[in-house]
C-alpha positions in Angstrom: 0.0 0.0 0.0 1.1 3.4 -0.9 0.2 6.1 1.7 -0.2 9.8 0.3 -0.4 12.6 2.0 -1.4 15.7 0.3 -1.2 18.6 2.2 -3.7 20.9 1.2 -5.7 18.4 -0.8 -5.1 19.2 -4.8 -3.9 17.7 -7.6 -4.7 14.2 -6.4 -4.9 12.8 -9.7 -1.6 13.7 -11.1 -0.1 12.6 -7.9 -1.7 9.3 -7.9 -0.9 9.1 -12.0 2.9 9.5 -11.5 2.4 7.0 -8.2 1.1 4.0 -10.1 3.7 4.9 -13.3 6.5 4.3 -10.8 5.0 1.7 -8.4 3.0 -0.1 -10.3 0.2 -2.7 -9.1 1.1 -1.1 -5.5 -3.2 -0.1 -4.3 -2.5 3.3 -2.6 -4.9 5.7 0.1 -4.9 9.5 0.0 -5.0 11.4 3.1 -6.1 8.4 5.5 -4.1 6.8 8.6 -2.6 3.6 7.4 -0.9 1.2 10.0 1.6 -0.4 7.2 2.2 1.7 4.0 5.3 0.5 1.2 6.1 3.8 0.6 4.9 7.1 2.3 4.6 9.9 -0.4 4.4 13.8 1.4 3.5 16.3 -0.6 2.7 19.7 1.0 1.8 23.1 -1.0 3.1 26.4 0.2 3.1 30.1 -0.8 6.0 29.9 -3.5 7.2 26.5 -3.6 5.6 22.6 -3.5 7.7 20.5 -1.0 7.5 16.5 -1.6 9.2 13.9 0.6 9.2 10.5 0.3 9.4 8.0 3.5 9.8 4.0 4.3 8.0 3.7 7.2 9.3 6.6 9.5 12.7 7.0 7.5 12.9 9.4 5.4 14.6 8.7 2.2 14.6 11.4 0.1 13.1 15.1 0.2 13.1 18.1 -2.8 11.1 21.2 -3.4 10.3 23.1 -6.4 9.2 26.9 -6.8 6.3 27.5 -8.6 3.4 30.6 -9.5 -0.2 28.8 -8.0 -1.5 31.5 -10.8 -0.9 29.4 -13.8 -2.4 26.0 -12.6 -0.9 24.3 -15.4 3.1 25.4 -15.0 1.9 24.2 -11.5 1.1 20.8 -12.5 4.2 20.4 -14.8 6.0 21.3 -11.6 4.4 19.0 -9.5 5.4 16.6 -11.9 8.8 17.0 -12.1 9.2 17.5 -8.9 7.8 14.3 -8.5 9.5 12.3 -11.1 12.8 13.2 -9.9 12.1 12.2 -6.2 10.7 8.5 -6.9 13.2 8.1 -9.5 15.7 7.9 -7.0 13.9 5.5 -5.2 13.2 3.2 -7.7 16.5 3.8 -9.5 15.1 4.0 -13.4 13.5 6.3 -15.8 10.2 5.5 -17.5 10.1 5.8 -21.1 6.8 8.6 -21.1 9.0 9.8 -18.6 6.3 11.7 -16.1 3.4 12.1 -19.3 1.1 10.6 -17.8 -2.0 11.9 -20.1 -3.5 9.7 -22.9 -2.7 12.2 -25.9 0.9 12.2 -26.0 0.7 13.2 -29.8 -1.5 15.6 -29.1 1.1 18.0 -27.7 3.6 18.1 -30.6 0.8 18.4 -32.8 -0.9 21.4 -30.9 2.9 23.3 -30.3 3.4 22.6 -34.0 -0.2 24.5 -34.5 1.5 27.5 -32.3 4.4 28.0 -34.4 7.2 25.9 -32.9 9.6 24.0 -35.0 10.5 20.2 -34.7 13.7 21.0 -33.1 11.8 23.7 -30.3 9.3 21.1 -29.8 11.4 18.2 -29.3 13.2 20.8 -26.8 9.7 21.5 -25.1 9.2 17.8 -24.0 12.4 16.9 -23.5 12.6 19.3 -20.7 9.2 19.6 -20.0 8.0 15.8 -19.7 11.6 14.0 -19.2 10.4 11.5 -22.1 12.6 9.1 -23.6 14.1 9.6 -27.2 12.4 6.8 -28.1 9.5 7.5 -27.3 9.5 10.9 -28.4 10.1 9.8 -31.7 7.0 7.9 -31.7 5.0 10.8 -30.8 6.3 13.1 -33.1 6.3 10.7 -35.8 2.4 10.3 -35.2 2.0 13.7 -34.8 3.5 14.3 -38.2 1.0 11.6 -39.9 -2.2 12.6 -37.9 -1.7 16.2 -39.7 -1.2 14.4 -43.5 -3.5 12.3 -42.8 -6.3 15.1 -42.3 -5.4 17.3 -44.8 -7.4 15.7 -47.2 -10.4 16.0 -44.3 -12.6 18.9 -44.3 -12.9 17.8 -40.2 -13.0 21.5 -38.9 -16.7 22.2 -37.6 -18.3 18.9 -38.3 -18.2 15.6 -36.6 -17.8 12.1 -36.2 -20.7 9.4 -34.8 -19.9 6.1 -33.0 -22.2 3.5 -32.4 -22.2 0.8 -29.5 -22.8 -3.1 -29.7 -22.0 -3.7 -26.4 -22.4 -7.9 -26.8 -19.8 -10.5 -27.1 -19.4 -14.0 -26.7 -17.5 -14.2 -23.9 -16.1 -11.6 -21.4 -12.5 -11.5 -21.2 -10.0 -11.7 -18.6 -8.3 -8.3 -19.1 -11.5 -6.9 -20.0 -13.8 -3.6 -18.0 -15.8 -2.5 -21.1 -19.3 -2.6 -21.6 -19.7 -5.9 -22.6 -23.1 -8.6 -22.1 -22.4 -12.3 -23.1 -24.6 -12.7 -26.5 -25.8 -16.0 -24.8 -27.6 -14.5 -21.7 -28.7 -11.2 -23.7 -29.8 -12.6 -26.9 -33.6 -12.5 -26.5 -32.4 -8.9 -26.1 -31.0 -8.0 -29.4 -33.8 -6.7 -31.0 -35.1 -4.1 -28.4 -31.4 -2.8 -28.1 -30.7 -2.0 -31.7 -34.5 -0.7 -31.6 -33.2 1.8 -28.9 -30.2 2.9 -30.5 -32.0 3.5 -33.9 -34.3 5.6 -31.8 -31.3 7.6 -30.6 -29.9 7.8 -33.9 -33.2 9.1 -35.5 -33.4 12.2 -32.8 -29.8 12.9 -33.1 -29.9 13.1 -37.0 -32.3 15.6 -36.9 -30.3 17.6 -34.9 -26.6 17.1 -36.8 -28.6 17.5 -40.4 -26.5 21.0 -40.8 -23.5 19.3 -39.9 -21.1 17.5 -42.0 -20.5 14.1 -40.6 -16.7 13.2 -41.7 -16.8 9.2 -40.1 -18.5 6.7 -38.6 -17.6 3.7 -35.7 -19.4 1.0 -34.9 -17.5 -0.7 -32.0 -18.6 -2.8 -29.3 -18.1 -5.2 -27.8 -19.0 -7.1 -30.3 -21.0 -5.8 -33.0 -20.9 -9.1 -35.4 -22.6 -10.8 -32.4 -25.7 -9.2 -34.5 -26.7 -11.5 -36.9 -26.8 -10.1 -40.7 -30.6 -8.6 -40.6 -29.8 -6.9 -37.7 -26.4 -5.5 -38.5 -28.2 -4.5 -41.8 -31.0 -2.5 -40.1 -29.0 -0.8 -38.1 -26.8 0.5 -41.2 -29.7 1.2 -43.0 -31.3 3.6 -39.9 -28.0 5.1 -40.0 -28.1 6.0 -43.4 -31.4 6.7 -43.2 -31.0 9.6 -41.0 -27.6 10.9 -41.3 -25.9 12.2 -44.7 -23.3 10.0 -45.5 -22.1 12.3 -48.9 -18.9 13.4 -47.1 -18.2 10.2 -45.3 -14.4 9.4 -45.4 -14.4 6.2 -43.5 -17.3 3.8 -42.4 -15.5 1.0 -39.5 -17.3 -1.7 -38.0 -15.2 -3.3 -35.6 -16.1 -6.9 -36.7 -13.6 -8.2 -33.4 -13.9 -12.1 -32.4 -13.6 -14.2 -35.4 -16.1 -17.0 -33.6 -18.4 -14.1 -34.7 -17.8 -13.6 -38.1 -19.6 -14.8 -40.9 -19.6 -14.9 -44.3 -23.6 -13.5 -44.6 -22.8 -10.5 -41.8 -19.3 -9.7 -43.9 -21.3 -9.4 -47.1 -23.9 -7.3 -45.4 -21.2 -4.8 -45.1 -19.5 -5.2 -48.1 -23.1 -4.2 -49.4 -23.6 -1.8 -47.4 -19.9 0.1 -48.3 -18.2 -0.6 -45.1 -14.8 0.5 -45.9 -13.1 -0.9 -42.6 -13.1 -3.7 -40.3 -10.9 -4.5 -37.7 -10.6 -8.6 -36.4 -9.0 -8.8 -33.1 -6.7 -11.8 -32.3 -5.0 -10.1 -29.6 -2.6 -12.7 -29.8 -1.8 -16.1 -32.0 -0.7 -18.5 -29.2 -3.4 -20.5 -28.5 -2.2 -21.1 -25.0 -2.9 -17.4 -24.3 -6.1 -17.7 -25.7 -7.5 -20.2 -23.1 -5.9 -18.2 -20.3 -7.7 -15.0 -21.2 -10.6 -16.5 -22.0 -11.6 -15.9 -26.0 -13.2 -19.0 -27.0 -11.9 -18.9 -30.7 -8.6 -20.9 -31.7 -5.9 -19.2 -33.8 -7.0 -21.1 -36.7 -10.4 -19.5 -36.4 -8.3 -16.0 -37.0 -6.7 -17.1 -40.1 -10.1 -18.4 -41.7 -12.3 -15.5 -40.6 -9.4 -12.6 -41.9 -9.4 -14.7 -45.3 -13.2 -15.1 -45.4 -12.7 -11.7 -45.0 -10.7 -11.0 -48.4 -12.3 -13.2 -49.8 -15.6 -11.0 -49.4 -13.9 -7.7 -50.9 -12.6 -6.0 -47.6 -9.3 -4.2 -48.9 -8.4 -2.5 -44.9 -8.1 -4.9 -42.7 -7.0 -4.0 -39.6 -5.9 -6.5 -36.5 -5.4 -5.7 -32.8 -2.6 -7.0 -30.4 -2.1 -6.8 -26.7 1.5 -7.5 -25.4 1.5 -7.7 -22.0 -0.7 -10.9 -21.8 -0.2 -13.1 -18.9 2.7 -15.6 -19.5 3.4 -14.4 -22.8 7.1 -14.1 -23.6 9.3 -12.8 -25.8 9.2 -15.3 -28.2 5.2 -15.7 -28.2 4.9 -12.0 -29.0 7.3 -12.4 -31.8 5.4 -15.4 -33.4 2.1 -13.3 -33.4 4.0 -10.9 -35.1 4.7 -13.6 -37.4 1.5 -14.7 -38.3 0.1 -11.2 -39.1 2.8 -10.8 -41.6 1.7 -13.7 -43.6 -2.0 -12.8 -43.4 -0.9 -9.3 -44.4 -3.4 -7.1 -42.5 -3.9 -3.5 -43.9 -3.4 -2.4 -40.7 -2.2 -3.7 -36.6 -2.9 -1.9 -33.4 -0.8 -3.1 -30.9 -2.3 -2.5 -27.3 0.1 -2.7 -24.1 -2.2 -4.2 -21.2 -4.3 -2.1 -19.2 -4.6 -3.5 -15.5 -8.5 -2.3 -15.5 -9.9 -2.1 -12.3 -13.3 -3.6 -13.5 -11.7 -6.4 -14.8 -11.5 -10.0 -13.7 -7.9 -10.2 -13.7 -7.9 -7.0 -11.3 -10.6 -8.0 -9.0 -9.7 -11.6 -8.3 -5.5 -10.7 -8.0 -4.8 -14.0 -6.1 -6.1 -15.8 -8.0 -3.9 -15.1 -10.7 -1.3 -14.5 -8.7 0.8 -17.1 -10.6 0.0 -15.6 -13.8 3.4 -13.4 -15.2 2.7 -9.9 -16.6 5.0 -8.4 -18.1 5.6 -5.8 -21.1 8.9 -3.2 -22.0 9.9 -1.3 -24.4 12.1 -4.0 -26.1 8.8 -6.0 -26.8 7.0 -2.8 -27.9 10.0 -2.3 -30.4 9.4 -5.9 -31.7 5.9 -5.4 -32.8 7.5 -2.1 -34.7 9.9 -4.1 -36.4 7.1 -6.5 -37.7 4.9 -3.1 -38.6 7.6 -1.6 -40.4 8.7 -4.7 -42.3 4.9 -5.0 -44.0 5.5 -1.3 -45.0 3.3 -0.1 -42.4 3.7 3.9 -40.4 2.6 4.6 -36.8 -0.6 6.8 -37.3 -2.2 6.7 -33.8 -0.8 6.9 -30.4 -2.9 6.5 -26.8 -2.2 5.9 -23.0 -3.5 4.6 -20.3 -3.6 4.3 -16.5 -2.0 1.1 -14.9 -0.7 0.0 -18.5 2.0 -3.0 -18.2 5.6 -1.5 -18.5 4.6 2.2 -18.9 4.4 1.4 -22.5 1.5 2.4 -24.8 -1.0 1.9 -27.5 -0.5 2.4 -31.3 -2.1 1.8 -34.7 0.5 0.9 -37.3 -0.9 1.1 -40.9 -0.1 0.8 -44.9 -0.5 4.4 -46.7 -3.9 5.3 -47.2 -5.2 3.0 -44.8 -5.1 4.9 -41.6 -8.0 4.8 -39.4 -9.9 8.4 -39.7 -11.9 8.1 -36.6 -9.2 7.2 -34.2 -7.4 9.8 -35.6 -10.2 12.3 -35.0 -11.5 10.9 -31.7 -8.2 10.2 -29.8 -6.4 13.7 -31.5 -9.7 15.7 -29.9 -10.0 17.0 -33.4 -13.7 17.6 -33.5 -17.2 16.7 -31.4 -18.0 13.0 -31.4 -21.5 12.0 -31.2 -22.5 8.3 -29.5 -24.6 6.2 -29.1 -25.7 3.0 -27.6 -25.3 1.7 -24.1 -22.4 2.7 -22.5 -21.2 5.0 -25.2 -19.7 8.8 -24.3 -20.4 11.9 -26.6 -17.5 14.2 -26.5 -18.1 18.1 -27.2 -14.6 19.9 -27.4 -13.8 23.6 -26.5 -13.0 26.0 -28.9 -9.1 25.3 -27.9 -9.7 21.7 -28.0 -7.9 21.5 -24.3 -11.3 20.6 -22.4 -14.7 18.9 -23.4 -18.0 18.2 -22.2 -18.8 14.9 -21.8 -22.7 12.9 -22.5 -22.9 9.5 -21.1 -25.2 6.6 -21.3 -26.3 4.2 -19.3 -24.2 1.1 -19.3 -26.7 -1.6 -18.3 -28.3 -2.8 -21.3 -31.3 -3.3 -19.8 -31.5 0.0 -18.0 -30.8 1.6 -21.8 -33.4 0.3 -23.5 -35.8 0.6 -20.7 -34.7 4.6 -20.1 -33.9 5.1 -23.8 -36.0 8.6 -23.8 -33.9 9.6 -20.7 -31.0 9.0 -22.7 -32.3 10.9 -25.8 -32.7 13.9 -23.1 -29.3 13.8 -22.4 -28.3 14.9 -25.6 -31.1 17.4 -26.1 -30.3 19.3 -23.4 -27.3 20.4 -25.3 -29.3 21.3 -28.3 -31.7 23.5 -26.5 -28.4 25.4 -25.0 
């Protein structure tokens, strides 16, 4: 347990943040009298300067202070920060590759300094000093950074928007896994009234965005293949019924487990101009398969992605999560292996997120003898595989609790680059949402804050409140 004290109580969240980046899996308290604590983490504000000091037990191991102006609350934080890094670097006796970055944009900053003016050079300057990050990783960033802007300059994404659209059914739940996600086989006498609902939603959000152009559309999930071909064809049909598709640059459905994919429900989109799908192995080793719970084999992955080609889809995207328990070096390199001989259009590689929700988080001992473990060396792996199939990183996103302080990145072919995540994660422009579970998010002129619409998760709740839900999003309308 790590005790921190926080003295007056502000800027808890960047304190914990940098806490779990360098002690990570270690639960931790704020402001409460612990009997045993790992580490004891004193942080105390004054008039000029922010004093932190770091104990185990009663002995104190290391103390620094930092001047800063309390005017400008965000020079505050970046000293906080710093001040911060510094002192538990010591303790633990490493750096971390986001070195103390502990937001999910990190390619949103070059991109927005770039936007002010700055040169590559200045900017690279800027974090180096600002954010301690690693040259490494810094590249990364900046590399995305640098593709995101190419990528939208064929995008007329000023003003307008982009709409997503929740399944939130799968066939099973996995391990890792805290999304909003029902098993079909409990929920599917359900089907029909949620899609129902979220058509509803669509139609009175439709109305309202007609004067907007609407630049891309997500349909993620969960699952959304768990809907069988008439279904996944009404809902595409109520989306095109009320929303003007004209200036559409990308149409996704996240097609996901291969146990759920079809050759009917693949067609359906292919008729219905679908011009991205994304089947998620999240690893080849079958071993890891059965540990985390997805009821396909590997041989299921290779059938479904060439049932896929086979059906006309020309961006194929597949997602990877290194970090999976007991997966080693040599696993994550014979994934890697297997996706270059399907020849995907596209691979996100996802570094493990330790989500509290999660089974794997709630029921720790359990899976106590389960090894978790991801670094930057396996991270540069999955590079080496993206770069030999002639793919770019084009996306970039963080997480809390992630498994080495490592990160999240798409990797695609020219000209196959996901839109929406590009849009969505950059905080480029308002997306719209719906379905259970699902978050509109409204930016700021700056694009620095946002106002965020939620749903209700429970499926059943959703359909039975679905006018509630509607209201939601009025209210912003009628302001």
């Amino acid at each position: 347990m790590i005790d921190i004290q926080i003295e007056p109580k502000q800027f808890e969240y960047d304190i914990q943040s940098m806490v779990q980046a360098f002690y990570v899996g270690q639960p931790f308290k704020i402001n409460e009298d612990l009997e045993e604590s790992y580490r004891t983490l004193k942080v105390i504000f004054q008039e000029e300067k922010i004093t932190a000091s770091l104990y185990d037990e009663a002995k104190k191991l290391f103390e620094d202070e930092i001047c800063c102006d309390f005017q400008d609350r965000r020079e505050t934080k970046n000293a906080l920060k710093k001040l911060l890094y510094c002192l538990m670097r010591k303790d633990i006796g490493q750096d971390l590759p986001w070195g103390n970055l502990t937001g999910i944009r990190p390619a949103k900053i070059p991109g927005m300094l770039k936007e002010q003016g700055l040169s590559d050079e200045a900017i690279r300057k800027e974090m180096k000093e600002t954010y301690f990050i690693s040259d490494n990783k810094l590249d990364l960033a900046m590399d995305v950074s640098n593709m995101e802007h190419k990528v939208l300059s064929n995008v007329n994404y000023k003003g307008n928007y982009s709409l997503y659209v929740g399944i939130p059914f799968c066939p099973t739940t996995c391990l890792y896994c805290s999304f909003t996600s029902y098993p079909l086989n409990r929920y599917k006498e359900k089907v029909d009234a949620y899609v129902d609902s979220v058509i509803k939603e669509l139609r009175f959000l439709g109305k309202q965005l007609q004067d907007k152009e609407l630049n891309s559309v997500y349909i993620g999930g969960g699952t959304p293949t768990t809907l069988e071909p008439a279904q996944l064809d009404r809902l595409v049909n109520a989306l095109k019924d009320n929303f003007d598709f004209s200036n559409v640059k990308e149409f996704t459905v996240e097609a996901g487990r291969p146990d759920s994919i079809t050759r009917d429900k693949l067609m359906t989109l292919k008729k219905q101009n679908v011009s991205r799908i994304s089947i998620n192995p999240q690893t080849m080793n079958q071993e890891t398969l059965d540990i985390i719970g997805r009821k396909h084999s590997v041989k299921q992955v290779i059938q479904a992605f060439n049932l896929a080609r086979d059906c006309g889809m020309d961006n194929i995207n597949m997602d990877f999560i290194i970090g999976l328990p007991n997966e080693t070096e040599d696993m994550v390199k014979y994934s890697m292996e297997q996706a270059l001989k399907l020849a995907p259009d596209g691979i996100t590689v996802h570094s493990l997120a330790l989500k509290r929700g999660s089974r794997l988080n709630m029921n720790r001992q359990k899976y106590s003898d389960l090894n978790i473990d991801n670094n930057t060396k396996l991270m540069d792996i999955t590079k080496e595989y993206a770069y030999e199939m002639g793919m770019k990183p084009y996306y970039l996103y963080r997480q809390k609790n992630m498994a080495g302080n490592q990160e999240n990145v798409g990797y695609s072919l020219p000209g196959k680059e996901g839109i929406y995540n590009i849009l969505m994660m950059g905080d480029y422009q308002n997306v719209w949402a719906c379905g259970a579970g699902a978050v509109t998010k409204l930016l700021s002129s700056d694009r620095k804050s946002a106002t965020r619409i939620d749903t209700l998760k429970n499926v059943d709740q959703y359909i039975d409140r679905i006018d509630e839900m509607i209201e939601r999003k009025r209210s912003y309308f009628v302001n």
